[in-house]
C-alpha angles and dihedrals in degrees: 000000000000100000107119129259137184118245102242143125127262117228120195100257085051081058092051098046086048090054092052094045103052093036074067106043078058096061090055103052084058099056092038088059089057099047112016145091120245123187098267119140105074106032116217123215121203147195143200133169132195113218124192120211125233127186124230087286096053090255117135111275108224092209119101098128097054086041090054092049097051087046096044102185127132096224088065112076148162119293122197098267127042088246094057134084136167135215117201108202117215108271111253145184116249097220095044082065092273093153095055089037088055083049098052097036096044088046092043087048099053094045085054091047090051101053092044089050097042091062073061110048095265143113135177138245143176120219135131089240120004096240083215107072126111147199090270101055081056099076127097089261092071094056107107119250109261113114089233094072105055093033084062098040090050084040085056095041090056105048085045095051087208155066116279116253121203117193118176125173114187132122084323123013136245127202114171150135144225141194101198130035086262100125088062084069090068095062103093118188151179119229130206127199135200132176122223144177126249093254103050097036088096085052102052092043093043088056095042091063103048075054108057100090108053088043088058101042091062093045117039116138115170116080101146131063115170101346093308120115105227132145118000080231100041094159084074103066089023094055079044102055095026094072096030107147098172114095108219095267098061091050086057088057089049105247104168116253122244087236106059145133097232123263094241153029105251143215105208134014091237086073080072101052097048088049089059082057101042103049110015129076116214127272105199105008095196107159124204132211094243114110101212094200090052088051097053099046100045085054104265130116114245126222106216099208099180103043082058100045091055097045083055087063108052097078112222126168094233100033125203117236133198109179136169127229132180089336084308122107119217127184125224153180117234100196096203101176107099118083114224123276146327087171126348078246090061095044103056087039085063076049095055100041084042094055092028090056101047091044095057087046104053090045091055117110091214105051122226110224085043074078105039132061116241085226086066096046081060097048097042081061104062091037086062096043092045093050104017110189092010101060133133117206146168124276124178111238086016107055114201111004139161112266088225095048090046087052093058110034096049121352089066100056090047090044085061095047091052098046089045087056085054086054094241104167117248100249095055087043092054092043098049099036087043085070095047086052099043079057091051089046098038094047079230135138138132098286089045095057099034089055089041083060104053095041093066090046078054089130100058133079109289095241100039085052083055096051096047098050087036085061092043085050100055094043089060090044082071095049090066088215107148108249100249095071088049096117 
């Protein structure tokens, strides 16, 4: 979302020569998956966190530039919305202690943040959607500056022909509209990354998506959207309906939308990436000079700019990846699906039972989602972020079963196998996965607590309960104390 474009207009014959380039790029890729060399022996994992910023009161703070310039560090960048910013954590090997290196640099890191945004008037939190916002924060001004985001949000406005309506039934209801991609800005996540080879890349998204459920379920963090109390995972239907470019009448034909979940299990990566040709028009058709197919053959390794740019804007929940380092590609998986917090802990114990889970998948002999229909995948996904903690969901050789029941009688396990197969020491498996478990055990997670909280603030004004239990929830975020023993 952050890279850099230039504010400017697309004519039709822009659109045409897009469609050719990256029709090419395509191509390429192909033909780079059969001969060349990606980056394989030694896998990298990755992380990345939105943060919102409050003021003293627990309002959005509409300050990220001037937060970003006090921090100056290149790992901090713009996020969609000016109360939005992002970190990207140095990527790491989990048996060279990457998940405890991803703990004390994410944690170092954010102490450092906080003290640079509070000379300012700022201060960080993580949370999947900040519960203060208002209708007012929901309006064009409050895009960041960068050209990128209101170039995409005019781009989706236009091929919506619309406003964007966003219409949302949980334990409250939302009915509201917007005239600019803005409430997209108030989905906050953490985002895990694992390399992969070619070969394997079917196998590791495959398994990220039987998983989805289960991995929501325990962590779902965002119960509250303008002052209503929804899904205990808003940013689901909200990411969904905030960058809908079909009119109602082209969801009725069934075009795909540019938020899904996908429509199939795969068998190359490269399936993926012909679907983000096939289905979807471009976004921001910018074309660069470099002619992938010249830069192949002449030994050098292409970057297929377009090809990437569009991929970054078909919105799946596990993203492919194809990224160049150092003149070598390399393929990952981006798992979106977490919203951001509560605690750095819990956030690097999603981490562990993430990378635990797909490993001991894909090392299966008897594949997973060769047992289960991708319908139910699907369908596993909004019945977690609907209910969060308390979801039943689907599970081949089980049938319906608690989410929390299904964690601890059989994922686990699997997620110590897996983490053992990446060579993560015991002590740092039993530590991480024990929190997952103490969730499972507690019925407690980020949206639990926070709706605990304001239940028992019931008899105050909606939005002065908010910003009460919005500032108690960003003092225990410093402690680093994992959400289920938040009295």
């Amino acid at each position: 979302m952050g890279e850099e474009v230039e504010a400017q207009e697309f004519s039709r014959a822009d659109r045409t020569r897009h469609r050719a380039k990256v029709r090419r790029c395509l191509d390429v890729f192909a033909r780079m998956l059969r001969e060349a060399a990606f980056d394989t022996d030694d896998p990298m994992t990755g992380l990345e966190v939105e943060l919102n910023l409050i003021d003293e009161r627990g309002d959005p703070a509409l300050k990220n530039a001037d937060v970003l310039e006090r921090i100056a560090d290149p790992d901090f960048q713009t996020e969609l919305g000016q109360y939005n910013i992002e970190i990207n954590v140095p990527p790491a090997r989990l048996r060279e202690g990457g998940l405890t290196q991803f703990e004390d640099e994410l944690r170092r890191d954010l102490d450092d943040a906080e003290a640079k945004a509070s000379e300012v008037g700022a201060h960080l939190l993580m949370i999947g959607i900040l519960p203060t916002l208002a209708d007012g924060h929901m309006t064009r001004q409050t895009l960041s500056a960068n050209p990128r985001y209101a170039l995409l949000s005019d781009q989706i406005l236009d091929a919506r022909g619309e406003d964007i309506s966003i219409s949302i039934s949980g334990a409250e209801t939302l009915e509201t509209t917007a005239d600019s991609i803005v409430p997209e800005a108030a989905c906050t996540s953490t985002q895990f990354h694992v390399q992969t080879s070619p070969d394997q890349f079917a196998a590791y998204w495959n398994a990220s998506q039987a998983i989805a459920a289960p991995q929501l379920a325990l962590a779902a963090n965002s119960p509250y959207l303008l002052g209503r109390e929804l899904w205990r995972e808003t940013r689901i239907p909200l990411f969904e309906q905030a960058t809908e470019t079909r009119s109602e009448e082209l969801k009725a034909q069934g075009v795909r939308p540019r938020v899904w979940f996908g429509e199939r299990w795969i068998t190359s990566v490269f399936d993926l990436f012909e679907e983000n040709v096939r289905y979807f028009p471009a976004l921001l058709p910018v074309t660069e000079d470099e002619d992938p197919l010249e830069v192949l053959e002449s030994g050098g390794t292409p970057a297929l700019a377009e090809l990437r740019l569009h991929n970054g804007t078909v919105y799946r929940w596990n993203r492919p990846v194809y990224d160049v380092v150092d003149d070598v590609p390399h393929l990952r998986v981006e798992n979106r699906l977490l919203a951001a917090g509560p605690t750095v802990v819990d956030t690097v114990a999603n981490a562990a039972f993430y990378y635990g889970l797909v490993r001991a998948l894909v090392d299966s002999p008897r594949p997973l989602w060769s047992q289960m229909s991708f319908s139910a995948a699907e369908e596993n996904l909004h019945v977690a972020a609907q209910q969060g903690i308390e979801a039943q969901v689907y599970w081949p050789g089980v049938g319906q079963v608690p989410a929390t029941e299904l964690v601890l009688r059989r994922l686990l396990p699997m997620a110590h196998e897996g983490l053992e197969s990446w060579g993560v020491e015991a002590d740092v498996r039993d530590r991480l996965l024990g929190i997952i478990e103490q969730r499972c055990l507690t019925g407690t997670n980020g949206a639990e607590w926070f709706v605990e909280r304001m239940r028992r603030r019931s008899g105050e004004d909606r939005y002065d309960a908010l910003r009460a239990t919005v500032l108690e929830y960003r003092k225990r975020m410093h402690t680093n104390e994992p959400v289920h023993t938040w009295d």
